[in-house]
C-alpha positions as CSV (number, residue, x, y, z in Angstrom):
1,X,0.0,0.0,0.0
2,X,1.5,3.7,-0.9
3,X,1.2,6.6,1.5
4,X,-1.9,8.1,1.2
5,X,-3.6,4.5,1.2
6,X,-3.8,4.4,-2.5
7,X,-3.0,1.5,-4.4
8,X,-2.0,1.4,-8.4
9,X,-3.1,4.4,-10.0
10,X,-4.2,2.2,-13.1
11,X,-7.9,1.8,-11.7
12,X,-8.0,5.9,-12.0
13,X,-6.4,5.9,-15.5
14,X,-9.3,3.3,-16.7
15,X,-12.1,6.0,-17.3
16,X,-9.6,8.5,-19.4
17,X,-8.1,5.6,-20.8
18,X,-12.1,4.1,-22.3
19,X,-13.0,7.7,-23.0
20,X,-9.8,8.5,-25.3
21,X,-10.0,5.1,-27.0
22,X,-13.7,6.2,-27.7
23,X,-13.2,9.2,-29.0
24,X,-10.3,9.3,-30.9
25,X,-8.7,5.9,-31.0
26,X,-11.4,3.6,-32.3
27,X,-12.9,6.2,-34.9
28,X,-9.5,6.3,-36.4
29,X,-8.8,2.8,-36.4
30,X,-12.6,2.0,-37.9
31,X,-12.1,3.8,-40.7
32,X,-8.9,2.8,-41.5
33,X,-10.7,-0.5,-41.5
34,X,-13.2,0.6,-43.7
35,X,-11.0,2.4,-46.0
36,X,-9.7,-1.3,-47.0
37,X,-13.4,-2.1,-48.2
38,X,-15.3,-1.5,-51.5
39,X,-17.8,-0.4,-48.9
40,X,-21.3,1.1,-50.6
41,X,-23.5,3.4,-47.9
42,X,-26.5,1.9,-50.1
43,X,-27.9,-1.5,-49.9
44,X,-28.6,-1.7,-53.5
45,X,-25.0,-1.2,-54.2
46,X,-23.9,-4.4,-53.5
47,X,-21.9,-6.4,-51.1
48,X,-18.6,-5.1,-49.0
49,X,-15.7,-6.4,-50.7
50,X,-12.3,-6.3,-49.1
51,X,-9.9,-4.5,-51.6
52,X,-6.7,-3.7,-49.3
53,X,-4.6,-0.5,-50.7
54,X,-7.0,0.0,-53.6
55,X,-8.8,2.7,-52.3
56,X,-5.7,4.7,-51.8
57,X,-4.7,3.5,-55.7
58,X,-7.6,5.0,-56.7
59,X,-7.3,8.5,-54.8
60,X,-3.6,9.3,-56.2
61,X,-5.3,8.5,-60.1
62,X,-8.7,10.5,-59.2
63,X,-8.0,14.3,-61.0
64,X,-11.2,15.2,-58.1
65,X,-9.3,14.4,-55.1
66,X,-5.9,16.3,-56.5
67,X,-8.0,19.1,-57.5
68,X,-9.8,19.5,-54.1
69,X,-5.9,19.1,-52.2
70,X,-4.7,21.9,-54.5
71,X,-7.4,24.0,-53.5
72,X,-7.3,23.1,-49.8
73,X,-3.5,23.8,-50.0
74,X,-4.0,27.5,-51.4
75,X,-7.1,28.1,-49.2
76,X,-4.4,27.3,-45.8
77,X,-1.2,29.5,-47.9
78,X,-3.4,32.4,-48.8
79,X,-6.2,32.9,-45.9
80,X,-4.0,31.9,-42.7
81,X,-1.0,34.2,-43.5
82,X,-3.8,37.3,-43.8
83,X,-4.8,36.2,-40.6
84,X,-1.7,36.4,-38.8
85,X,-0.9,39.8,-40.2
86,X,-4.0,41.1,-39.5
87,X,-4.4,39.5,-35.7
88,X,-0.5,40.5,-35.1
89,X,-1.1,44.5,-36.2
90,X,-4.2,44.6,-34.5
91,X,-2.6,43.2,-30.9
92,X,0.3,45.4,-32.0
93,X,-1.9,48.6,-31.9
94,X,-4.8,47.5,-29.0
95,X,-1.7,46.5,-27.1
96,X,-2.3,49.4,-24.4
97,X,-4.5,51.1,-22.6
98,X,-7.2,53.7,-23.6
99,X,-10.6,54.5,-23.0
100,X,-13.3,51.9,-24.2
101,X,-10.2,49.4,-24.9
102,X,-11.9,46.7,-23.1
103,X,-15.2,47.3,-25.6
104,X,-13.3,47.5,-28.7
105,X,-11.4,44.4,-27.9
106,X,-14.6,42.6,-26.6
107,X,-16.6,43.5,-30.0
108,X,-13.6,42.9,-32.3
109,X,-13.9,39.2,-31.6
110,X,-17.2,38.6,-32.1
111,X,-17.1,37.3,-35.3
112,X,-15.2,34.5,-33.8
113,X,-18.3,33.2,-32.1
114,X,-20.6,33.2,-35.0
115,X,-21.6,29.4,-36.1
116,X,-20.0,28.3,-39.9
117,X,-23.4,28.2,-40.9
118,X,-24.6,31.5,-39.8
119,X,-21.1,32.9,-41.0
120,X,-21.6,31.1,-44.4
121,X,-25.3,32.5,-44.7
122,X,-24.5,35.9,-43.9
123,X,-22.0,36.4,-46.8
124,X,-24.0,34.2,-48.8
125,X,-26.6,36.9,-48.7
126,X,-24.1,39.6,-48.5
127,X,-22.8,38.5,-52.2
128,X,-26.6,37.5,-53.4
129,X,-26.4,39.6,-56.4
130,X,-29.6,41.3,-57.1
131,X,-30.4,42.3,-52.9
132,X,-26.7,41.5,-51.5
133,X,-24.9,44.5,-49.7
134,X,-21.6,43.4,-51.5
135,X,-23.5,43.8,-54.8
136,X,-25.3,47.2,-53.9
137,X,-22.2,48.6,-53.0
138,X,-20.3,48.2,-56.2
139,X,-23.4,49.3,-58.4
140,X,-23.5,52.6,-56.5
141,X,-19.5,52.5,-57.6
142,X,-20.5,52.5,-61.3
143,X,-19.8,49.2,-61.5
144,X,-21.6,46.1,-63.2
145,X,-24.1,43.8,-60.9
146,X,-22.2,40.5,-60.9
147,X,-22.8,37.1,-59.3
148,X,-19.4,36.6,-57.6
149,X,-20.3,32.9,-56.3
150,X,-21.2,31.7,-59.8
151,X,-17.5,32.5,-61.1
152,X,-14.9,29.9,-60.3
153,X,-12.1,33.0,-59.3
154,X,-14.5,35.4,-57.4
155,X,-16.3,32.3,-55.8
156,X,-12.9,30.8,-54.1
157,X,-11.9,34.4,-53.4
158,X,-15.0,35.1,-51.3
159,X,-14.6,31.5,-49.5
160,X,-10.7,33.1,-48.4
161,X,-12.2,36.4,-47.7
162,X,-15.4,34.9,-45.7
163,X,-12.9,32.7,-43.7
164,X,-10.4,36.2,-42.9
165,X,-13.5,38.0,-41.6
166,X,-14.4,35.0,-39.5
167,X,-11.2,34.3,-37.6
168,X,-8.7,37.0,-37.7
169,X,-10.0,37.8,-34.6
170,X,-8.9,34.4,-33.0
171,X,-5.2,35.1,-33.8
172,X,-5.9,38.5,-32.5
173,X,-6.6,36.9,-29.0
174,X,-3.8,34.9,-29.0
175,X,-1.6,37.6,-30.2
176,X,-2.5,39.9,-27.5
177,X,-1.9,36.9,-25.0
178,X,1.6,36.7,-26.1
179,X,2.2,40.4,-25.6
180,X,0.8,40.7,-22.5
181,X,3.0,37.8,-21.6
182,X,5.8,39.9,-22.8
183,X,7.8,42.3,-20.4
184,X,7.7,45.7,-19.9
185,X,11.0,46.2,-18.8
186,X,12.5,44.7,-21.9
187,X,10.4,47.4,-24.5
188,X,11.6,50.4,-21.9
189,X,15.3,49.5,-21.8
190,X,15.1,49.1,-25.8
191,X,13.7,52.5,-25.8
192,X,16.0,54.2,-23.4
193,X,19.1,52.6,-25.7
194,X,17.9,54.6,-28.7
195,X,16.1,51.5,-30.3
196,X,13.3,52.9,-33.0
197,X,10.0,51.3,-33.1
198,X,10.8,49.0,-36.3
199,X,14.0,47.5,-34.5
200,X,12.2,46.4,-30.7
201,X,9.5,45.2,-33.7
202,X,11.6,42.6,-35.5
203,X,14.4,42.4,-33.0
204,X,12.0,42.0,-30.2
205,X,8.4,41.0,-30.1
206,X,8.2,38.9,-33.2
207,X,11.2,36.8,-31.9
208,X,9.5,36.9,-28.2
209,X,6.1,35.9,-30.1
210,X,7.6,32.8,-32.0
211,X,5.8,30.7,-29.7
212,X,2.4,32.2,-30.1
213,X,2.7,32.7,-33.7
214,X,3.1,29.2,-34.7
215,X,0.7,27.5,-32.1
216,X,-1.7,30.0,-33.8
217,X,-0.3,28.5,-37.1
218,X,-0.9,25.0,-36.0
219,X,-4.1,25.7,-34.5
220,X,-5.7,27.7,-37.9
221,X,-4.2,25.1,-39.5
222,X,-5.9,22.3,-38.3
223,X,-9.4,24.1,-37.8
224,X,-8.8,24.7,-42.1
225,X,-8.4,21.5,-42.8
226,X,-11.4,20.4,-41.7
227,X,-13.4,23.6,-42.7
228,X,-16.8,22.5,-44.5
229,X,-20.3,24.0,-43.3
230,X,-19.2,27.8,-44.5
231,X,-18.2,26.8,-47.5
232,X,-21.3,24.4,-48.4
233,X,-23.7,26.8,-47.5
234,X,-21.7,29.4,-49.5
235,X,-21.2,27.6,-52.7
236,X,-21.7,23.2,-51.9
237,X,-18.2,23.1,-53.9
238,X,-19.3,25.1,-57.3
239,X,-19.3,26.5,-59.6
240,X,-18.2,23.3,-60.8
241,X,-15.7,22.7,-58.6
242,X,-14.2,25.6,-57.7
243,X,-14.3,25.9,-54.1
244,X,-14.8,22.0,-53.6
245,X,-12.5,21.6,-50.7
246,X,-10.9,18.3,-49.0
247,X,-13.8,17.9,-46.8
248,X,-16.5,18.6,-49.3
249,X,-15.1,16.2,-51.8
250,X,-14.9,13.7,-49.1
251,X,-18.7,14.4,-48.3
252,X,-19.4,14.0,-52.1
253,X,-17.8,10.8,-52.4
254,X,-19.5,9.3,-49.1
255,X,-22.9,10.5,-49.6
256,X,-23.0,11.8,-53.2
257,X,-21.1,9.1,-55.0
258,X,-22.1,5.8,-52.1
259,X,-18.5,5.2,-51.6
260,X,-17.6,4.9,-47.5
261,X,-14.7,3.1,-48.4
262,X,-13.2,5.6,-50.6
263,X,-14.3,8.3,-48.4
264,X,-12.5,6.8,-45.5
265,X,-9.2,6.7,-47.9
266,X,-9.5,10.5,-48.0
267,X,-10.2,11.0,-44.3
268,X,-7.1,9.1,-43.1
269,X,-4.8,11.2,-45.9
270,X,-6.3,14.3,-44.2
271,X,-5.5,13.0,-40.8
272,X,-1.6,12.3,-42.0
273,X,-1.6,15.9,-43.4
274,X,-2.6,17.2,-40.2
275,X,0.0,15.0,-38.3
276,X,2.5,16.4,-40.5
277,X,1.8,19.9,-39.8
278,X,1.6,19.4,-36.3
279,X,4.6,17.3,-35.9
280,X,6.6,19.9,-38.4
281,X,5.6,23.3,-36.1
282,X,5.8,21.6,-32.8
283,X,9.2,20.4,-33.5
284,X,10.1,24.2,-34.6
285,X,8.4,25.6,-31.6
286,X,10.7,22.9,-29.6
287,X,13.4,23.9,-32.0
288,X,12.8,27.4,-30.7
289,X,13.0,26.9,-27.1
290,X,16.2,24.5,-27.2
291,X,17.8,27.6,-28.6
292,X,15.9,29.8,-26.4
293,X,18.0,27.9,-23.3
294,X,20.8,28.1,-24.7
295,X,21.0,31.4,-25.1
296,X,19.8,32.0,-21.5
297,X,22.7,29.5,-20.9
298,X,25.2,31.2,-22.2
C-alpha cells in the first residue's frame, strides 16, 4: 500500500483511458478499416468487398481528389497568412490602454463566435447579387451587378475572404496573449538605448512571439483542414468545382457518390496531413525553445 492509502493508480487511469480510445482511437482505427473495403453506404449497391490498398490507388489517379488538395493547400497559404498579419497588427496597436479598450477588444472578436453556418449564410446573402450589400455597394460605384459565387475565381476568393472575416480575430486573441506575456521592462530598456520602433519590432516582439505565432499557425491550420459548413452553405463546392475543398469532396464521395470506403481513404490522408503539420511546427516551436535555453545559458 502507498502513503496516502492508494494502491495502483491504473484503476484511475481506466475511465480517461475508455474515453480517449472512444473518442479518438477507435474512430480512427474503424475507418482505416473501412478504408480497405469497396464499402457502398447503399444497400442496392452491392456487397462489401475487401480491396486492401485499392482505395488509396484509386485516390492518387482521381484528377477530383488532386483538384480539391490543390485548392485546400492554397485556401491554408493564402487565408491563414492574412490572418496572422491582420491579428499580429491589430494586438500590436490595442496593445495598451485607452478609454473603451476593453469594448473594442470585446466586440472585435465577435465574429469568432458566430456558427460556420450563420457565418456562411450571412456572406452568402451579403454576395446574393440582385439584394446582396456586396453587390449594392459596387453598383452605387458604377460598376456592373455580378454574381461573384457563380465564377470559379470570385467564388474561391469570397470563401478566403469569408474565412479572414471570421477568424482574424482568434489570432488577434492569441496575439494579445503573447504580448501581455511579454515584459515591460524589456520594451523600456530598448527605448531608453535609442532603439526605434521597427528594431524592438523585429528584434524583439516577433522573436518573443515565436511561440504564439506558430501555435496560432498549428491551431488555424488544423481548424482549415477540416473547414466544410461555411463553405457548403456558400457555394456546396461550385461553380463546378471551384471551391470543392478536402472535406466537401470527401462528403461528395461518401454521400454523393455511395462510396464509404473511398471516403474513409481520403479522411485518413487528411488525418496524415494534419500529423505532419503538427509534428513539423511543434518540433520548430521545440526547436525554438532549445535555442531559447541556450542562449539564456550562455
Amino acid at each position: 500500500m502507498r502513503a496516502g492509502g492508494f494502491g495502483s493508480p491504473v484503476p484511475f487511469l481506466i475511465p480517461a483511458l475508455l474515453i480517449v480510445f472512444a473518442v479518438l482511437i477507435f474512430p480512427i482505427a474503424f475507418a482505416f478499416f473501412v478504408s480497405m473495403f469497396e464499402w457502398p453506404l447503399s444497400g442496392g449497391g452491392g456487397a462489401r468487398r475487401f480491396i486492401g490498398v485499392g482505395n488509396y490507388v484509386t485516390l492518387v489517379r482521381d484528377s477530383g481528389f488532386w483538384n480539391s488538395l490543390w485548392l485546400q493547400l492554397g485556401f491554408i497559404f493564402i487565408a491563414i497568412p492574412i490572418e496572422l498579419v491582420f491579428g499580429l497588427a491589430a494586438a500590436l496597436l490595442l496593445n495598451r490602454e485607452f478609454r473603451g479598450g476593453r469594448v473594442v477588444r470585446a466586440l472585435l472578436l465577435l465574429p469568432v463566435f458566430f456558427l460556420p453556418v450563420v457565418s456562411g449564410m450571412t456572406w452568402r446573402f451579403m454576395l446574393q447579387p440582385r439584394y446582396g450589400a456586396i453587390n449594392n455597394l459596387l453598383v452605387s460605384m458604377g460598376m456592373p451587378q455580378m454574381n461573384l459565387l457563380a465564377n470559379a475565381q470570385t467564388a474561391y476568393a469570397a470563401i478566403i475572404v469569408q474565412d479572414i472575416w471570421r477568424m482574424w480575430p482568434f489570432v488577434f486573441m492569441l496575439m494579445y496573449a503573447g504580448l501581455a506575456g511579454i515584459p515591460d521592462e524589456l520594451l523600456e530598456a530598448a527605448e531608453i538605448d535609442g532603439a526605434s520602433y521597427r528594431s524592438r519590432l523585429f528584434e524583439i516582439l516577433i522573436p518573443l512571439l515565436y511561440p504564439t505565432i506558430l501555435t496560432a499557425l498549428l491551431l488555424r491550420i488544423i481548424d482549415a483542414l477540416r473547414i466544410f459548413s461555411e463553405v457548403y452553405v456558400m457555394t456546396e463546392g461550385g461553380p463546378g468545382m471551384a471551391t470543392m475543398l478536402f472535406s466537401l469532396y470527401t462528403h461528395r464521395i461518401a454521400f454523393g457518390h455511395m462510396r464509404v470506403g473511398l471516403a474513409s481513404a481520403m479522411a485518413i490522408f487528411l488525418l496524415l496531413l494534419s500529423v505532419l503539420f503538427a509534428v513539423t511546427l511543434v518540433r520548430k516551436n521545440l526547436s525554438l525553445e532549445e535555442l531559447e535555453r541556450r542562449g539564456g545559458g550562455g
